[in-house]
C-alpha positions in Angstrom: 0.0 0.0 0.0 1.5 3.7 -1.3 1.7 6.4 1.2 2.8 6.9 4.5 2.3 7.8 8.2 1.9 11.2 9.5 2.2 11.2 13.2 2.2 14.0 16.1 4.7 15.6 18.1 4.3 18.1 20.6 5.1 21.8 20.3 2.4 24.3 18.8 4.6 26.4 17.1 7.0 23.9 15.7 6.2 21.7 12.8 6.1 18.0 13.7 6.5 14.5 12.5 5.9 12.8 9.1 6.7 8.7 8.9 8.5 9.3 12.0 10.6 12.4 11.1 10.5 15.0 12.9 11.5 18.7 10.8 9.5 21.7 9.4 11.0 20.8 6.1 9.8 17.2 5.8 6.3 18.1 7.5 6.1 20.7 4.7 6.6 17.7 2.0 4.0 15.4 3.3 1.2 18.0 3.1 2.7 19.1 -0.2 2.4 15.5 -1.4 -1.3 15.3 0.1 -2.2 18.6 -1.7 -0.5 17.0 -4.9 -2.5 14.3 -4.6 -5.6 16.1 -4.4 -4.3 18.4 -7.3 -3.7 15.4 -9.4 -7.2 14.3 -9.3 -9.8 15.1 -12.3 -12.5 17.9 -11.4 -15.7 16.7 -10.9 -18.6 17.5 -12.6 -21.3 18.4 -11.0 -25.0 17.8 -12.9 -27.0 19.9 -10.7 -31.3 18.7 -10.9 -33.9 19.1 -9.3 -33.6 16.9 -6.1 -36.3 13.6 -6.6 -37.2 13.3 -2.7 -40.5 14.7 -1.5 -38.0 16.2 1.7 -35.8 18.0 -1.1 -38.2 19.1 -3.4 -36.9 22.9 -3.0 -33.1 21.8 -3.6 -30.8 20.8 -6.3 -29.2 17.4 -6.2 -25.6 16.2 -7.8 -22.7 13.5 -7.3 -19.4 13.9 -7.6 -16.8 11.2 -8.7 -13.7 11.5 -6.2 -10.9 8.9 -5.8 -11.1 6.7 -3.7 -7.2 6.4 -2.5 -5.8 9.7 -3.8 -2.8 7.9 -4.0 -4.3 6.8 -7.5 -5.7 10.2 -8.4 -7.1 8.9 -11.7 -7.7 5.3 -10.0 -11.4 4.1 -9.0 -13.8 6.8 -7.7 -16.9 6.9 -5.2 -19.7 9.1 -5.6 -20.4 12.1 -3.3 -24.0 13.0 -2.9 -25.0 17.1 -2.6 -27.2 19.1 -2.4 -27.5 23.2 -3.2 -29.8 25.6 -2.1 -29.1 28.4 -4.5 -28.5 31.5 -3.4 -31.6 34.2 -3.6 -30.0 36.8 -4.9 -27.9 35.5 -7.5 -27.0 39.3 -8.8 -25.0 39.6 -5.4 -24.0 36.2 -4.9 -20.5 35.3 -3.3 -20.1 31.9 -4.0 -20.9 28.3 -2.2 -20.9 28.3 2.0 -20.1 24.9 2.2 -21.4 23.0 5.1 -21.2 19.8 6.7 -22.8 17.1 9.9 -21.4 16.0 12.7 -21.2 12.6 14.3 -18.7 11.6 12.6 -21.4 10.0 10.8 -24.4 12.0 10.5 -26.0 12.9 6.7 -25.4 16.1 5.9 -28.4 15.5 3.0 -31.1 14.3 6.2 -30.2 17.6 8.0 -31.1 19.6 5.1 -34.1 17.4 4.4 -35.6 19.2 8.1 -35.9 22.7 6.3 -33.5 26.1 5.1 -30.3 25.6 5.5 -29.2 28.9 6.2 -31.5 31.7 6.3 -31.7 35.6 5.8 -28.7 37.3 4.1 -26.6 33.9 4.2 -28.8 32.5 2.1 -29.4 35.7 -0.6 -25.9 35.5 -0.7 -24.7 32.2 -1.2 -25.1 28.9 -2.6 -25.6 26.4 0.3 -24.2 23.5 -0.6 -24.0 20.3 1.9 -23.1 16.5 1.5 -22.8 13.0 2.7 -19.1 12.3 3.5 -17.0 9.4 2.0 -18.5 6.3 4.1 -21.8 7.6 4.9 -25.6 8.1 4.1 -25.7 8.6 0.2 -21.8 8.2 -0.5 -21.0 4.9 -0.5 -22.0 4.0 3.2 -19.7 1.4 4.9 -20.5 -1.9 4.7 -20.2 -4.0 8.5 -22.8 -6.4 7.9 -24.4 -8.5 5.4 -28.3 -6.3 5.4 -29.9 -4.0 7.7 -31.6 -6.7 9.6 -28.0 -8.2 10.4 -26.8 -4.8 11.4 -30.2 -4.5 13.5 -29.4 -7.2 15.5 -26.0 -6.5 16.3 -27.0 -3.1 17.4 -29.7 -4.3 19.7 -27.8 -6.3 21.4 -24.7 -4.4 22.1 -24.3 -2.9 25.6 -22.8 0.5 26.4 -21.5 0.1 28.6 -21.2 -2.7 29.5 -22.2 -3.8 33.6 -20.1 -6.7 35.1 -17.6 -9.0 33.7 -20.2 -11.1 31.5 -21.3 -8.2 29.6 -17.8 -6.8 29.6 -16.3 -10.3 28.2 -19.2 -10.3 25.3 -18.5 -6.4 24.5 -15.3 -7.2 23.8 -16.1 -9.9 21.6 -18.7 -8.3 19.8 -16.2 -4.9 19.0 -13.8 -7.7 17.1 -16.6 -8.9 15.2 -17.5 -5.5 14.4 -14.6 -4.8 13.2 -14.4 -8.0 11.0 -17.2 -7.4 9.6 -16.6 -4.1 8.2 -12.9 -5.5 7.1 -15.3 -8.0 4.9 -17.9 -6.1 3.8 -16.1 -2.8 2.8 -12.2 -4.0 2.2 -11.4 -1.0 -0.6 -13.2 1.7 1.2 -11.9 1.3 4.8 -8.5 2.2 4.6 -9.6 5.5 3.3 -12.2 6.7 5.8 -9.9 9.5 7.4 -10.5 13.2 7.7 -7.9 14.1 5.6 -9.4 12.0 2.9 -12.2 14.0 3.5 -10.6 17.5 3.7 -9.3 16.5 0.3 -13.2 15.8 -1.5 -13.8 19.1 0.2 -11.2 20.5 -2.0 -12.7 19.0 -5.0 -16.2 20.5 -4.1 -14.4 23.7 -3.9 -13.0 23.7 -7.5 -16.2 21.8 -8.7 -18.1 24.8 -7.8 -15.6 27.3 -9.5 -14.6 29.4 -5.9 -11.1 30.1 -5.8 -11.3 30.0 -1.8 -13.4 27.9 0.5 -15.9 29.5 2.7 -17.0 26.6 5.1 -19.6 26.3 8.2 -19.4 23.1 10.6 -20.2 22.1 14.2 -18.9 19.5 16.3 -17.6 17.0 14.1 -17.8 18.9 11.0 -15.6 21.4 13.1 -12.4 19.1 12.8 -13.0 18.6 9.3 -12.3 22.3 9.2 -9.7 22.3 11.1 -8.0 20.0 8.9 -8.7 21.6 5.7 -7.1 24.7 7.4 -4.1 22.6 8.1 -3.5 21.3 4.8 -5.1 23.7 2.4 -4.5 26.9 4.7 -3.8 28.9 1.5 -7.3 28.0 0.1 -9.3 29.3 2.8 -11.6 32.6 2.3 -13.8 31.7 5.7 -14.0 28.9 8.1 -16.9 29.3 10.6 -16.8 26.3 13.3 -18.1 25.6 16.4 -18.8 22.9 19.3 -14.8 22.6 19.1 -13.1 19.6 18.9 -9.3 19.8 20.2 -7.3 18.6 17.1 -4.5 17.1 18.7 -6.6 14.7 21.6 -8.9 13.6 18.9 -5.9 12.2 16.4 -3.6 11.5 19.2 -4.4 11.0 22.8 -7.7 9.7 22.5 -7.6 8.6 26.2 -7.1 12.7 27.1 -10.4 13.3 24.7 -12.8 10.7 26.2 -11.7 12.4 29.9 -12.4 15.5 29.0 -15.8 14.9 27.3 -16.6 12.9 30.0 -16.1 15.7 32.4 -17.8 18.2 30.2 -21.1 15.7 30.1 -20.7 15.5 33.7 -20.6 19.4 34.3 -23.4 20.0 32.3 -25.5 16.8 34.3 -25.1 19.1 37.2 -26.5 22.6 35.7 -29.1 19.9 34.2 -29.9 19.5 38.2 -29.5 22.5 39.3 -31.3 24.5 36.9 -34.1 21.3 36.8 -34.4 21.9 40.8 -35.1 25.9 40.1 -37.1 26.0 37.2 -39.3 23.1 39.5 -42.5 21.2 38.7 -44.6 21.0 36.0 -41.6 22.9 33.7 -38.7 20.2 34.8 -40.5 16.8 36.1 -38.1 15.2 37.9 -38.0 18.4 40.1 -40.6 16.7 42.2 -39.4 14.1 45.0 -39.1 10.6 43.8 -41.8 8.0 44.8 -45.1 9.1 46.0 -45.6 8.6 49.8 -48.4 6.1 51.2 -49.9 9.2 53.2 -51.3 11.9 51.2 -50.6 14.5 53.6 -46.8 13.8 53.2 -47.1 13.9 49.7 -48.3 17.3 50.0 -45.1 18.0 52.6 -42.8 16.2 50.2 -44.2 18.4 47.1 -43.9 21.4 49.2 -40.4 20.9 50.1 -37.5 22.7 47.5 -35.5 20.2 45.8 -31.9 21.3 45.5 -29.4 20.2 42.4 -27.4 18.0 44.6 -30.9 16.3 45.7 -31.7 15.5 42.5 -28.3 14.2 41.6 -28.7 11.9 44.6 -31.7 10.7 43.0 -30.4 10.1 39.6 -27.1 8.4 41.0 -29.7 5.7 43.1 -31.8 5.1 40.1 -28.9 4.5 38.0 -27.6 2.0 40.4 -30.8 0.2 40.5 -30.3 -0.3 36.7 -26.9 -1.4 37.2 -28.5 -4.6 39.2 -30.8 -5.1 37.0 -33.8 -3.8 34.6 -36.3 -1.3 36.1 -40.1 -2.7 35.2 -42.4 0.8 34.5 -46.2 0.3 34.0 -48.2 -2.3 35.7 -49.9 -5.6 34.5 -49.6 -6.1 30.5 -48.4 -2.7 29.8 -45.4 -3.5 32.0 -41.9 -2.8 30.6 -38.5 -4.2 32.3 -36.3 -0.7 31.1 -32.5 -1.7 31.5 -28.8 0.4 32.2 -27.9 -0.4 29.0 -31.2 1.5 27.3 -31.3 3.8 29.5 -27.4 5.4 29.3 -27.1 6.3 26.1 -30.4 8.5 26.0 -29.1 10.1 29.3 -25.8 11.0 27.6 -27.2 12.3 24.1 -30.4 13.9 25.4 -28.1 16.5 27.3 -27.2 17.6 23.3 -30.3 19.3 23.2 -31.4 22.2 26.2 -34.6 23.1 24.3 -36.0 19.8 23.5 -33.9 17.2 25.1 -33.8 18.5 28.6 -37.8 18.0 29.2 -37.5 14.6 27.7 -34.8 13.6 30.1 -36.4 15.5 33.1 -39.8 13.1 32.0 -37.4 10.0 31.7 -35.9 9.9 34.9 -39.3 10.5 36.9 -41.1 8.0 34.8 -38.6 5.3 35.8 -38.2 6.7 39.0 -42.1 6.1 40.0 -41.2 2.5 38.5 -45.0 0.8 38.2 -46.6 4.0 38.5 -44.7 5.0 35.5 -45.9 5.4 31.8 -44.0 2.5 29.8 -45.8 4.3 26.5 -44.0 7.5 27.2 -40.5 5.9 28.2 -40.7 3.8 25.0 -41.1 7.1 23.5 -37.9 9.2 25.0 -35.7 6.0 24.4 -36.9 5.7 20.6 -36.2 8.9 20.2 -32.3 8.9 21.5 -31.6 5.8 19.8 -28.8 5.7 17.3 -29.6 3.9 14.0 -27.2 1.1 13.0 -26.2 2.9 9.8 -25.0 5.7 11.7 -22.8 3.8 14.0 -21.5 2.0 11.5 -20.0 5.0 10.2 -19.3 6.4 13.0 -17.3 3.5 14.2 -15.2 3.2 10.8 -14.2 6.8 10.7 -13.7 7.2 14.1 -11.3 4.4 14.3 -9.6 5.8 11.2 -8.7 9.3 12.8 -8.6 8.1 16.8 -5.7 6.1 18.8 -7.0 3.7 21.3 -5.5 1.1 24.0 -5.6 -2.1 21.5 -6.4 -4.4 24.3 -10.6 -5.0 24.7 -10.4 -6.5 27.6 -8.0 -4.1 29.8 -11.1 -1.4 29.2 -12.7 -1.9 32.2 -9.7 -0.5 34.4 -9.1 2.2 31.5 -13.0 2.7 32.4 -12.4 3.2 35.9 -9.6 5.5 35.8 -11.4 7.7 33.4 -14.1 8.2 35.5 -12.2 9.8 37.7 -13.5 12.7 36.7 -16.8 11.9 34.8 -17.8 9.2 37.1 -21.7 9.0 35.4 -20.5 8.4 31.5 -16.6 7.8 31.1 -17.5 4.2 31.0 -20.1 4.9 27.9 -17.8 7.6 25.9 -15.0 4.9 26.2 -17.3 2.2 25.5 -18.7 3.9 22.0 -14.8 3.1 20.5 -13.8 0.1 22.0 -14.5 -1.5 18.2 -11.4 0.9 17.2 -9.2 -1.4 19.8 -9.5 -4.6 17.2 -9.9 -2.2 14.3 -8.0 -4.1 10.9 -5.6 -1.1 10.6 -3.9 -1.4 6.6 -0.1 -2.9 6.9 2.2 0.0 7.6 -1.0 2.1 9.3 -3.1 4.1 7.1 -1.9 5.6 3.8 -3.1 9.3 4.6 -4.1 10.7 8.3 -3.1 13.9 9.2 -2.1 14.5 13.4 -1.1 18.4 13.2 0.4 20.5 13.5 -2.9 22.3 12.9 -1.7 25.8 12.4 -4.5 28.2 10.0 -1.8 30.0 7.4 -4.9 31.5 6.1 -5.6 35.5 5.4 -8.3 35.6 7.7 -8.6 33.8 10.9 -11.1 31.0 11.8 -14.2 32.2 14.0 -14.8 29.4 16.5 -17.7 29.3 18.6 -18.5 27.1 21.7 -21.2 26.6 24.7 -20.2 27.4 28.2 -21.7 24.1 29.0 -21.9 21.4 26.4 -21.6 17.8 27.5 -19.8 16.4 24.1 -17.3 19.1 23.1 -16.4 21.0 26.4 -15.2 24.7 26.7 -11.8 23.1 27.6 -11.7 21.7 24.3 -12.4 24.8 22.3 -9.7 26.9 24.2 -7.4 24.2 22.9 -8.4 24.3 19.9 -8.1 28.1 19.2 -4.4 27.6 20.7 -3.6 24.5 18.2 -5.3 27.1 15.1 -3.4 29.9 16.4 -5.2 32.2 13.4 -8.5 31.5 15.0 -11.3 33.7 17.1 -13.3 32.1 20.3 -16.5 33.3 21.2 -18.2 31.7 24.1 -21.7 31.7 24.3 -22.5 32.9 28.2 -25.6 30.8 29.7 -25.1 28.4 26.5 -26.3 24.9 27.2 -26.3 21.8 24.7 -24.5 21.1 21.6 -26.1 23.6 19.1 -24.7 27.2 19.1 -27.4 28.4 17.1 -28.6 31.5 18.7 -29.3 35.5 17.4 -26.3 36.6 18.8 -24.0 33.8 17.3 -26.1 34.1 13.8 -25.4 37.8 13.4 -21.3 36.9 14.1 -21.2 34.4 12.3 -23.2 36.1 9.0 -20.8 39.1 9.3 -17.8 36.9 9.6 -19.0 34.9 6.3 -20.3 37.5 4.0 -18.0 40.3 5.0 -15.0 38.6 6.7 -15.6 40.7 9.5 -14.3 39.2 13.1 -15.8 40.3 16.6 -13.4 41.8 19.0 -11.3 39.5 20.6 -13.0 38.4 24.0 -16.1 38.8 22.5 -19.0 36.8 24.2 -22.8 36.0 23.3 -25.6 35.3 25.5 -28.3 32.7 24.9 -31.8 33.5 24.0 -33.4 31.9 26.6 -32.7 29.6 29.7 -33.6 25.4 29.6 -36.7 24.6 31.4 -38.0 28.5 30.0 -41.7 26.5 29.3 
């Protein structure tokens, strides 16, 4: 297999390592020869028609042919599926805002499908254009199993994370067969699933559209994809708006350091989940009521009466999270009964904290429900969970480029002291952060380690710095991670959103930045800070 190893060093303002060497000059050749690569590859044409779906009716639709190993520029191609909301104003258009989804994982095409991309001037302005990444939704998905009921299956019965030895034993064997099964299902695509793979169709986009720089909007995920366009194509870059930071050099190189920190960050934002639950109080928050009705009315009225503090309420949630831990939790009575387990349970805890408008309430609702036990609703629980639940597709990608860009402990079954020690710190969901890559620990790296992935340094050499936004609180991509990741740009603006709970930094203050910043190149002062529009639990 052509290529080589790019591999981090230390030291922001020093260049770093490439196949183990460790000067400017040769780090300056490799991302010369992954630029050449790029440069080598034909343009694609883009056929832009009227989009078929009922959900896309108002957008234009077109694939791109890219290489699949852009070590064979001209070799076998994959297609990339777009879509373009066209700009309103053509007379004063700029050129294409390309955007992109999280996850890694998540269809940039379904988000669009929900409604405008990008409203107001942004969109008189520019061409929106979004897309399924290499490996995912529309452009040739990864492959893990043989059909969706087989990847059904597997997903079902996976538990994150995993509760005793038994469980940990069979998580561990079912992360190896995970990553078999992608190894057989999607041997030509795998070994080129990394980000800088991506950053390198991004480039393609950018000529396929005719801009001579890229102007670029993406959260979370689709924030490190920025980054590492920056870093390689620094020179091409007329705008890069990004926020929910990820820190560059944790998520390519010190994986351990990024699953601590998110797990802190999920934890600090459980206890403003608590503490804001217990003020905004019943019937705005639900679980701000005291657990388990009393036999005696009149102490239910006392009990009711009584204020219910954060740390109360965190008491509450540790002893019902326990209680799954021993075993399932039956809500409902007689035949609507429903044995809820840990293993359901955890994940909707974790990604519900995303979302302080919406996902809040639903947790709030989720933990009393199971908390009243048979004097729960099972209909409503079912609800909550089927809501938070992952689709197989989506892991499967997730799992095959997150194993592609991410260093993890290679041994399965040393993860439950590695759990342990990480929870240090994040005591509630270190265990289910970890967990979520353990596949990556049997992952069928190519001979010699992959071909192309990019570890810094992750320097913007760009004319105009990066605008970076990021919640106070947010429980996947903490503030920590953001301030390192303005550092590791260096050419890069942070503005924190004050009173900003969740994952999504979509709020009037940050629109107006960021829609200065991207039509006009204009940067807020340095220091600057938004507020959110409204509190969680604001009814």
């Amino acid at each position: 297999m052509r290529g080589w190893r790019i591999v981090v060093v230390a030291a922001l303002a020093a260049a770093l390592a490439v196949s183990g060497c460790g000067t400017p000059a040769k780090h300056e050749q490799a991302v010369a020869d992954l630029v050449a690569q790029a440069d080598a590859a034909p343009t694609p044409r883009l056929d832009w028609v009227p989009c078929q779906e009922k959900a896309l009716s108002k957008l234009q639709c077109a694939t791109a042919a890219v290489p699949v190993d852009y070590a064979q520029p001209s070799g076998p191609t994959l297609g990339l599926a777009l879509v373009r909301q066209p700009a309103t104003d053509q007379s004063r258009r700029i050129g294409t805002l390309f955007t992109a989804a999280g996850g890694p994982g998540a269809s940039g095409i379904n988000w669009a499908s929900k409604g405008e991309m990008f409203p107001g001037e942004i969109a008189r302005r520019f061409d929106v254009v979004t897309f399924d990444q290499r490996g995912l939704g529309r452009s040739s998905p990864v492959r893990c199993f043989a059909d969706t009921e087989a990847a059904q299956r597997f997903w079902s019965g996976v538990r994150l994370p995993p509760v005793g030895v038994e469980q940990a034993a069979a998580q561990a064997r079912a992360s190896r067969d995970l990553a078999a099964g992608c190894a057989a299902h999607s041997p030509a695509l795998l070994p080129h699933l990394t980000t800088v793979d991506a950053a390198r169709d991004l480039d393609l986009l950018r000529r396929a559209v005719g801009d001579k720089r890229l102007t670029y909007e993406g959260g979370s995920y689709a924030s490190y994809l920025g980054e590492v366009y920056g870093a390689v194509f620094g020179d091409r870059v007329r705008a890069l708006s990004l926020s929910s930071m990820i820190d560059p050099d944790a998520y390519t190189s010190d994986t351990r350091t990024e699953i601590a920190d998110a797990a802190a960050g999920t934890e600090e934002v459980l206890s403003e989940f608590f503490r804001l639950c217990a003020q905004a109080g019943q019937p705005r928050c639900a679980f701000a009521a005291g657990g388990k009705a009393p036999a005696d009315p009149i102490e239910q009225i006392r009990s009711d009466q009584k204020p219910r503090g954060g740390e109360d309420l965190r008491a509450r949630d540790t002893a019902l999270l326990e209680r799954l831990r021993q075993g399932p939790v039956v809500v409902g009575e007689g035949e609507r009964a429903w044995p809820v387990t840990y293993a359901e349970v955890m994940p909707a805890h974790a990604l519900l904290l995303y979302d302080a408008e919406d996902g809040w309430p639903a947790l709030a609702q989720l933990l009393a429900e199971l908390e009243r036990g048979a004097a729960g609703n099972p209909d409503v629980v079912r609800g909550i969970l089927g809501e938070s639940t992952l689709p197989p597709a989506f892991l499967d990608s997730f799992t095959a480029i997150s194993c592609a860009d991410n260093t993890v402990p290679r041994d399965p079954e040393q993860w439950p002291a590695l759990a342990a020690e990480l929870g240090a710190n994040g005591p509630t969901f270190a265990a289910f952060w970890l967990y979520l890559r353990q596949p990556c620990a049997a992952w069928p790296s190519p001979q010699g380690g992959y071909p192309q992935r990019y570890a810094g340094p992750w320097i913007l050499r760009s004319d105009v710095p990066a605008l970076l936004f990021n919640n106070r609180f947010d429980p996947a991509t903490p503030l920590t991670a953001a301030r390192k990741a303005q550092q590791a740009l260096v050419n890069a603006r942070l503005v924190v959103v004050e009173g900003g709970y969740g994952h999504d930094t979509t709020f009037d203050c940050t629109r107006r930045l960021q829609e200065r910043y991207l039509i006009d190149q204009q940067l807020p002062a340095p220091g600057a800070t938004c507020e959110a529009d409204r509190p969680p639990f604001a009814g």
